[in-house]
Every structure is written in C-alpha cells, then in structure tokens.
N, C-alpha and C positions, 0 to 999 in steps of 0.2 A: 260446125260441131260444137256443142255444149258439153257441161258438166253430167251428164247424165248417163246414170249405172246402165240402162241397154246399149245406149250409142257406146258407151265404153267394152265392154262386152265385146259387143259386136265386133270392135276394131282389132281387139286382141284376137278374136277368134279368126278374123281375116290374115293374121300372119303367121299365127301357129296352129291348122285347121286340123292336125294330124295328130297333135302331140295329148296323151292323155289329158283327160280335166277331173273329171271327179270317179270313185269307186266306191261304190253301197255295196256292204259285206253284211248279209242278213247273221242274227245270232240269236242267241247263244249255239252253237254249233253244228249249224246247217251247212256250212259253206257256200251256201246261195251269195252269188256276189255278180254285182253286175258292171260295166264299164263303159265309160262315152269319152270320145275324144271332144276336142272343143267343138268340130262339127257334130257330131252327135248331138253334144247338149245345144247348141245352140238350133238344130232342126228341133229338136221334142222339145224345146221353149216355143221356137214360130209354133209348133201345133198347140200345146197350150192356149195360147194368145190369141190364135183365128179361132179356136174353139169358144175362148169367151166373147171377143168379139159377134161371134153366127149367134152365140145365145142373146145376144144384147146387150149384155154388158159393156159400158160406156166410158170414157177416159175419164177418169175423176174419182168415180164410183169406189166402192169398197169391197175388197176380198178376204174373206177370212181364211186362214191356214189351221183348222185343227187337225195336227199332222203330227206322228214320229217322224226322226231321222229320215230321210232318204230320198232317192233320184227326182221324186213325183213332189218332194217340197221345194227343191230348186229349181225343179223345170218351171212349176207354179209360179214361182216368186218371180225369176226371168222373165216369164211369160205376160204374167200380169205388169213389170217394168217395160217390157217391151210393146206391148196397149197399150198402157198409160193408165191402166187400172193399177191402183191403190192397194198392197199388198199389207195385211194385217197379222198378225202373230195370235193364237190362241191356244191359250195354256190345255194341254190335254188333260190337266187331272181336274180341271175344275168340272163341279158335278152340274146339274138343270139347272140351279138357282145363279151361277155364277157365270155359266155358259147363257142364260137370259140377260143375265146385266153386259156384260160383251156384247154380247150377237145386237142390243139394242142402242149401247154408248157409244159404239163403231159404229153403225148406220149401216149394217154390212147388206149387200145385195146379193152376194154369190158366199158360198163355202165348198172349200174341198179338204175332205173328212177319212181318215180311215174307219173302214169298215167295221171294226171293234167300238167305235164309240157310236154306230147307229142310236140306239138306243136314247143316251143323253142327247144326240140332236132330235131325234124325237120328239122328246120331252119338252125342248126347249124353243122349236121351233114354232109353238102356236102365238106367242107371244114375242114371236119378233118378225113383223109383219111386213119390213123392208126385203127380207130374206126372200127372193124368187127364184134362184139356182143353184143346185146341189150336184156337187159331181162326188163319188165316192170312189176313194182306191181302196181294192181290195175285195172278196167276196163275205157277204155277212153272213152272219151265223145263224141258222134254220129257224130258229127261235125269232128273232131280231123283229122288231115292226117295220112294216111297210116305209118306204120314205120315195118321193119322187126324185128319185136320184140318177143323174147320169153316171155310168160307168167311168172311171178312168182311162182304163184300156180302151173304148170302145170311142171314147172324145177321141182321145189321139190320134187314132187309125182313121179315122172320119175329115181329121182337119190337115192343113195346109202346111208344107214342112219351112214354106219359103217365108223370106220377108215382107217386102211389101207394105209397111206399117207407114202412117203417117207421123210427119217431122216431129220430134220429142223436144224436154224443156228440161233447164236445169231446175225451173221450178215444179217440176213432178214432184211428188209425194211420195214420202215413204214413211209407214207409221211404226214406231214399236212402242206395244203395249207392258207399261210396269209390270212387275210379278204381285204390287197390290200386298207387301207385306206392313205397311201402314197404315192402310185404308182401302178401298175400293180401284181397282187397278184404272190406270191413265192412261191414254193415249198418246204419246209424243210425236208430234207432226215436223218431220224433218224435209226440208227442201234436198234435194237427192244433191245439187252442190255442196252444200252445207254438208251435209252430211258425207259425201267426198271425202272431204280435208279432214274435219273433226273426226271420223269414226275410222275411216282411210287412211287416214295419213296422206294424201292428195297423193295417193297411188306408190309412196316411199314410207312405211312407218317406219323406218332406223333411217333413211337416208330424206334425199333431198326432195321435197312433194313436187309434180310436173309444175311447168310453168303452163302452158296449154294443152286441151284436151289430147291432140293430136301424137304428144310425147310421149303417154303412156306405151300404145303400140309399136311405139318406133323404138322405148327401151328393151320390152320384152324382144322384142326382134334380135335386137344386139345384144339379146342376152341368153344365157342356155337354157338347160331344164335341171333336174336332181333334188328337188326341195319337194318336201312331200309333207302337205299340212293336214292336221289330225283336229278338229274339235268336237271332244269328245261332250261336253254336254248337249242338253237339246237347240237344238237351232229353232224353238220356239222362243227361246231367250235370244237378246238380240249381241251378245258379242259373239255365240257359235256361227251368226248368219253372217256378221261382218267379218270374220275370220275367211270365213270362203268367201268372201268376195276381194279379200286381201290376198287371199293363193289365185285367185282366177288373175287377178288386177298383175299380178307376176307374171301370170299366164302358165302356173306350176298347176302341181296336182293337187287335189283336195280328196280326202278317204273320210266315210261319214260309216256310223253304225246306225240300225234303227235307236240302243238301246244303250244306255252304260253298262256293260257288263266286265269287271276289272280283269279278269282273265283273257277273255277274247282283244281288249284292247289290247296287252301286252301282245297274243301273240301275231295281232295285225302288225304291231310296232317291228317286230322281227320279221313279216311276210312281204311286210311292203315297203321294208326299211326308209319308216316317217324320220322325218327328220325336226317336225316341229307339232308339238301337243297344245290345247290351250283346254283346261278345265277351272272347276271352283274350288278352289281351297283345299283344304284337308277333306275335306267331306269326300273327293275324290281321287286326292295324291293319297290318301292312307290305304284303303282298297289296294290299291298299286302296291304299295309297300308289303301288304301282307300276303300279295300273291305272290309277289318277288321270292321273299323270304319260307313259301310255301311250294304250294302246287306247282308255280311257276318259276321256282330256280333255278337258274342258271341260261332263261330268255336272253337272247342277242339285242341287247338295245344300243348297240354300240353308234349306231345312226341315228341316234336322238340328240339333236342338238339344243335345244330348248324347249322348257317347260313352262309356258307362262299362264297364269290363275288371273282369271278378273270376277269382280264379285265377291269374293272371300280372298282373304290373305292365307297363305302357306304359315302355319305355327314355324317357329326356329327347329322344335323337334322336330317336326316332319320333315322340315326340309333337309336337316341333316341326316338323317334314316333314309333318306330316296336318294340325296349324294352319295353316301358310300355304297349304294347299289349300282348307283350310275352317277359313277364321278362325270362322265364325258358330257351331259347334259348343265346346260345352263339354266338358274330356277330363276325366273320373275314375276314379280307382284306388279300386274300392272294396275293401274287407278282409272276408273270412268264411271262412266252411269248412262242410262238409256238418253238422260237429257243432256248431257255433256260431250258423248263419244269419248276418245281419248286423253287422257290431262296426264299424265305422267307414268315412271314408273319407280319403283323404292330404289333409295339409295344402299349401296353393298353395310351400311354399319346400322341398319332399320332393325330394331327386334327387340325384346325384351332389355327396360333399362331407356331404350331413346324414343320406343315405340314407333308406329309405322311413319318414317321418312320417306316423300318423295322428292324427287327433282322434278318440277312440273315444267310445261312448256311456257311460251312466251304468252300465250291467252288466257292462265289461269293466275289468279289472284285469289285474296284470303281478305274480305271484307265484313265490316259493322252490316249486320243484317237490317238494321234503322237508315243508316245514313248512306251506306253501299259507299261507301268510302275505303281506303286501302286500311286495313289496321296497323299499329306499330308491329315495331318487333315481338315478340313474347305473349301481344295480345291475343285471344281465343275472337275468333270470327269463324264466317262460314266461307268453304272456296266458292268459288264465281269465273266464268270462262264468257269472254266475249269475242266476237266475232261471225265463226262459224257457229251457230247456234238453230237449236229448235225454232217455230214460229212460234209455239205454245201444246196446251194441250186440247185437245179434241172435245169439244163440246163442254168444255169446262173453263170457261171465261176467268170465274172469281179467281181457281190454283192458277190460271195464266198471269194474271196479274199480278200474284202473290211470289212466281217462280223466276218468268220474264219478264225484263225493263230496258230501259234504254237509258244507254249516260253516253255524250262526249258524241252524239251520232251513231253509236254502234249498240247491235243487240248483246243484251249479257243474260244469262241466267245464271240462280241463283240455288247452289245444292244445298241438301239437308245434310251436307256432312259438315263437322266444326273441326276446326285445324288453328296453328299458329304457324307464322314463318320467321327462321329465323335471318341474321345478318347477310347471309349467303344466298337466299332466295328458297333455300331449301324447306318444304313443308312439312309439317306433322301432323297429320289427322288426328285426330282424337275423338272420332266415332260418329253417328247420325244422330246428331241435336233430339230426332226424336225420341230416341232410345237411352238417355243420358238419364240417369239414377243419381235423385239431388237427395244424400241424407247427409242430416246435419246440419246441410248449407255447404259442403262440399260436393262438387260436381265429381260422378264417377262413369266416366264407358266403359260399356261392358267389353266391347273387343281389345280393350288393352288387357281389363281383367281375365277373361279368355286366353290371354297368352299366354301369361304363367301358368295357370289350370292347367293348360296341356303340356306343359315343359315335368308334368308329376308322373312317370311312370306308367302308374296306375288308371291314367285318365285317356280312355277314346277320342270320345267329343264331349262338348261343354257348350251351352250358353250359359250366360249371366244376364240376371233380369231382376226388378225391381221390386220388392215386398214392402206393399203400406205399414208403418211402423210409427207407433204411438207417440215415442221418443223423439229418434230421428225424422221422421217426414217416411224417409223409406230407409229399408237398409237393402245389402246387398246379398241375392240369394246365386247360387252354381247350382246348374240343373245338368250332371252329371250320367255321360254311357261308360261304363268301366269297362277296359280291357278284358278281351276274355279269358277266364281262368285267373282272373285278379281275385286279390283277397275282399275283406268288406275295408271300406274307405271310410273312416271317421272326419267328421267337422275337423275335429283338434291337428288330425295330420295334415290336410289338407292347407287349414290356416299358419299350421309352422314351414311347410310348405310357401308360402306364397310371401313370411314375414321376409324376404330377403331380395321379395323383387317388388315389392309392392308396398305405398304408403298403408299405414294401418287404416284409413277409413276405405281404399281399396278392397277390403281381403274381404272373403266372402263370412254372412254371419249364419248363414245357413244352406244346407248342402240336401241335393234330392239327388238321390240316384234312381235314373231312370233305363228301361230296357232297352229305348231306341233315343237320338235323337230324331226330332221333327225338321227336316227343313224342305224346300223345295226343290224341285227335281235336277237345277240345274247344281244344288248344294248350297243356296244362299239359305241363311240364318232365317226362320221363323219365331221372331221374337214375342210378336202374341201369344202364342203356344208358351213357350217358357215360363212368361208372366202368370200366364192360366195353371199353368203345372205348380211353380213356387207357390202362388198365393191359396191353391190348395191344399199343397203339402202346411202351410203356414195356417189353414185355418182348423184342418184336422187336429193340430196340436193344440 
C-alpha cells in the first residue's frame, strides 16, 4: 500500500464502515438533507469510477468538477481518485470565455456539471475539443440548450457498487486550479503523497503525521468518533476539499452545504453540533457575526470548538466580535496556498502593530527571491517550502520554472507572498509581492493597511489598492463597504483613524466608498477590481 488518497480511503472505510462520513443539507431552507455512512460513500464513489471507466475514460486523463457543494462532488472526486483519473476543480462563476480557457488549459476529457450552468458549457464546449463526456447532476431548465449529457442519477444506478480497481500509485495526480486572481488561473499538479503530508498533515495536522500508510486505519480504529467538520466555503477551492479529506483521514464526519448561506450555517452548527468550521476571513466570519447578533440570537454553538480561515485573515475586530458571541470556540488563521498546502499558523500576539505572525513548520523558509538563499533576520524575502511539494504547473513550463526549483537535492517552491523572519523562527508576512504598492520608494501592503480600516467602526470590508500618482509613483487608495446604517465616512476620519496604527506613508490618500465589496466566492480579495474601482474614482476627479 502507498500514499494514496483512494487506498487511504478505502482503509479507513474498512474499519469504520457504519459510522457516518458526510451530510449534504440542501438550503436556504428546504431541509433536503441527505446522509452516507463510509460505506455508503465509498459504494456511490465505486459507481462513479466504473461509470467513467465504461465511458472510457482513462487513468491519467482529466476531469473536470463544475459543481456546487455536495454528495455528487465528492462521490466524483473519490471516484475519479479511485480510476486514477485526474480530478480537476472549476470555478462555477466563471462565464464561456473563462470556462473555454479551463476546459482547454486542463486538457479535460470528461465534466460533471450542474444542471444550472448547462448553458455556459454550452457555449464553451465547441471550442474545447478534448471534451468527449458530460455527465450532468440535476434536471435542467425547459429553456436550457441541448447538451449530450449523461444523467447523474441514471450513471450511478447503471454502474458497479464494488471495487475492483486496478493497483494505484503515490504518484497519482491530483490538480487544483488557482482562483487566477493575478493572471489567468493555473494548474498545480500535485503528486497525491506529496500532497498527503503538505496539505494533510500526513494524516495528523496538530499531532504526529503516520509513519506508514497502513497507520492511518489502525489510528482511526483506536480511535472514537464526535468531531464533526463543517467547510463552509466552496470545495471548488482547494482548502474546502482538503478539509474533507482531513475529517474523512479521522474517519469523522464531514457536513457540506450546496451554498454559503450565514443563517442556515449557524443553524446546521446547532443541528449537527460541528465542532470544527474552516471558512475565508471576514468575508464570511462577519455574515456569522450579524446573524448572531440578529435573526439568529441566542443559536447553541456551544459545540464549536474551532474556527479556522485560510485564504483571508480574520481582522482583530472580527475576531473579537465572533469571541464574545462564542467565547468556547478557538479562532485560527492558518497560512498556505494551492502550491504549498499547509506552512503554518499565526502566533496568539499576530494583529494590528506586529502584523500577521506565523510559526511556520520545519519546510518553510523565507528566501532572496534571486539567490533562493535563507535571508537574515529582518530581511524582506519571499516564503519558500521544500520537500513535499507540487511537480509544477500544468501546461505552463515558463511559471514552472519561475515558481519550482531544486536546491540541496530536494524540490522547493517559491510563493508570491513577502515575509521577514525574526530571531525565533517566527514569520511576518507582509502581503503578495504582487500586490505591494511602491509610493515614494516606500513599500506598502495593502493587507496590513486593511487591518486597521477595519478595526474603524464604520467600516465593513475594505480592499487597498494602488493609484498611479504623478508624485509618488502611486499612492494608496481604500475602496470602502460601510456598515449598514453608518454615517457618510470622510477621507480626513478615516486617515486620523489609522495615524495611530499606521506609518504615515501607510494611511490611505484616497477613500471610495462602494456598495458591495468584489471578491471571490470562496471570500478571497479580488484586487484587480479594486485597482479598476480606485483608478476610476481617481480619474473622475
């Protein structure tokens, strides 16, 4: 037996074949909820995976997931791990022009689609001409164009509940695609060991990773059940997918929605008493906070024992506004990236004043992005993780080279995010190099500047983003969602506002207030948009 996520699976489901795995509660308030023990999911995975196999589909091959939340994306995902076909993530809101660049930069052969997005594969299917199998969950809408599309329902019931599969590899594939908020979104081609350790935690993320495959099953075994994991963003992003596979890897439960809806999570959280969340940032603890505070006071969260955000950082206010609602919950900020998996998580004294501190593990480092050499103390480099690592990126050789290297015999990659570390090993991010706003010749992030903005009352969400400036090079503009029922917010408060956490070339010189912020579904930061917003608002004047 190898490293690899179906043989893993598999082993667990062999000693705990009774005990829940996952629960799909449809919403906003249907109570449509459906439930599979580990046998369950592991029979409607075997039918997934004879189902692609009967079609043709081939071990290697590509599969695309344009999918909401729910039973039919994990059974997929399993399924296609348990083939040996190549499981791909596709972002649901991108439209025909975005859905053509995926459907053709993946090399995909197969998609399974919900039924509401007919249309845009429609559109985008004439021009991605590797595409030969479509399976659709769901019934489409009368209107809808034709599509030669297998049923979902009607694969499963057709196909083979049992195993059967031939011997698997640690070097199986598994891909997740960036959310493309830089540039055009990228493939990360993870070897399914690698990605074990790094994104897994080698089957222990707080404790001690197995030493052989075999451990894992034989932990769960000697172990009970009571832990009930919740990832509430889309598992088209790849920490919601590696989270259920951290509750499965337990051999605990996993509770999925199709949708974010901040009401129905809370009252899932008291129906199915979760005991562990993971969402992005404030984009989705604040929702929480105002239904708390709202419609939904006086919800039993008393079974929540951690709250951890990857992708966005929790603001210090929000995090204190969701503690005294639920002292009993533990808040974390963990650190990764799709090409990193896991690297740390903040230290308890991180936030406004020291800015985001992590304690990173033994594989991540803070290097000269020229030399890939360790930086001093206090120096600004980029973090860097070797070891368990991606192979590269998917049909993008030049970013492979640019991202992956090799020092010392071992692979490392190289993130877009800049950090210093000090005496103690401990790191301080200081934001994604790409987004770093040079005015004057002083360097400014805008997620440090972000924290204070939101520590102001008045202030919702916030990006900070960068205004071409005659002067300086650029100066710094806040593209501002006010509280509702807030007053109008001037420049001038705002900036007295911020003189007390923030260097004066920090503080914002210009202030938009806008209706909504923009970000993406899972709540990461859409900083193009902001940039497009400021320089706007900056040319109107």
């Amino acid at each position: 037996m190898e490293y690899n996520l179906a043989d893993l699976f598999e082993s667990v489901v062999d000693v705990v074949p009774d005990r829940e795995a996952l629960v799909h509660i449809d919403h906003p308030g249907t109570g449509a909820e459906r439930r599979l023990t580990y046998a369950q999911l592991d029979a409607a995975a075997d039918r997934a995976a004879h189902h692609l196999i009967d079609a043709g589909i081939r071990p290697g091959e590509h599969l695309g997931l344009h999918l909401y939340n729910g039973i039919e994306y994990l059974q997929t995902v399993l399924g296609c791990l348990k083939a040996r076909i190549v499981p791909v993530n596709v972002n649901y809101r991108y439209i025909e022009e975005e859905l053509t660049y995926l459907y053709r930069d993946a090399d995909l052969v197969a998609l399974v689609f919900d039924a509401e997005f007919t249309g845009r594969v429609a559109a985008a299917l004439p021009r991605a001409p590797k595409l030969r199998h479509l399976v659709r969950v769901g019934v489409p809408a009368p209107d809808a164009p034709p599509l030669p599309a297998v049923d979902f329902a009607d694969a499963e019931a057709a196909a083979s509940p049992e195993r059967g599969f031939p011997a698997r590899s640690a070097d199986d594939q598994f891909i997740i695609y960036t959310g493309g908020t830089t540039g055009m979104p990228k493939g990360v081609m993870w070897r399914q060991e690698d990605l074990f350790f790094a994104g897994l935690g080698g089957g222990a993320p707080t404790g001690e990773p197995v030493k052989a495959p075999e451990e894992l099953a034989e932990r769960v075994a000697a172990g009970g059940d009571g832990i009930t994991f919740f990832p509430t963003a889309p598992l088209m992003h790849g920490t919601s997918t590696l989270t259920v596979f951290v509750g499965f890897h337990f051999g605990q439960r996993v509770v999925v929605h199709s949708k974010f809806v901040p009401q129905e999570v809370l009252r899932t959280i008291e129906k199915e008493k979760v005991t562990s969340v993971s969402l992005v940032g404030d984009a989705m603890l604040r929702p929480l906070i105002d239904a708390l505070n709202g419609p939904l006071k006086g919800t039993d969260c008393s079974s929540l024992f951690s709250v951890s955000s990857s992708g966005a950082i929790m603001s210090e206010t929000v995090r204190a506004q969701f503690q005294a609602l639920v002292p009993n919950a533990l808040l974390l900020d963990n650190f990764g990236s799709s090409e990193s998996g896991f690297n740390g998580t903040a230290t308890a004294d991180s936030g406004p004043g020291r800015g985001f501190r992590i304690q990173v593990n033994s594989r991540t480092w803070v290097v000269d992005p020229a030399t890939r050499e360790p930086v001093a103390v206090g120096e600004p480099g980029r973090i860097a993780q070797r070891g368990h690592v991606p192979l590269g990126y998917y049909n993008d050789p030049a970013k492979t080279a640019e991202t992956f290297f090799e020092k010392d015999g071992e692979r490392w990659v190289l993130l877009g995010d800049m950090a210093t570390v000090d005496e103690e090993g401990v790191v301080t991010v200081l934001g994604r190099g790409s987004q770093c706003i040079n005015t004057g010749g002083e360097k400014v992030y805008p997620e440090e500047v972000e924290q204070a903005l939101k520590s102001h009352p008045d202030v919702y969400d916030v990006l900070v983003a960068g205004v071409p400036d005659e002067t300086w090079g650029n100066h710094v503009a806040a593209v501002v969602q006010l509280r509702e029922g807030a007053g109008p917010l001037s420049l001038d408060e705002l900036r007295t506002h911020c003189r007390t956490r923030l260097a004066g070339y920090k503080i914002p010189r210009r202030l938009v207030v806008t209706e909504s912020i923009q970000r993406s579904p899972s709540g990461k930061a859409d900083y193009r948009w902001a940039r497009a917003v400021a320089a706007d608002a900056a040319a109107s004047r």
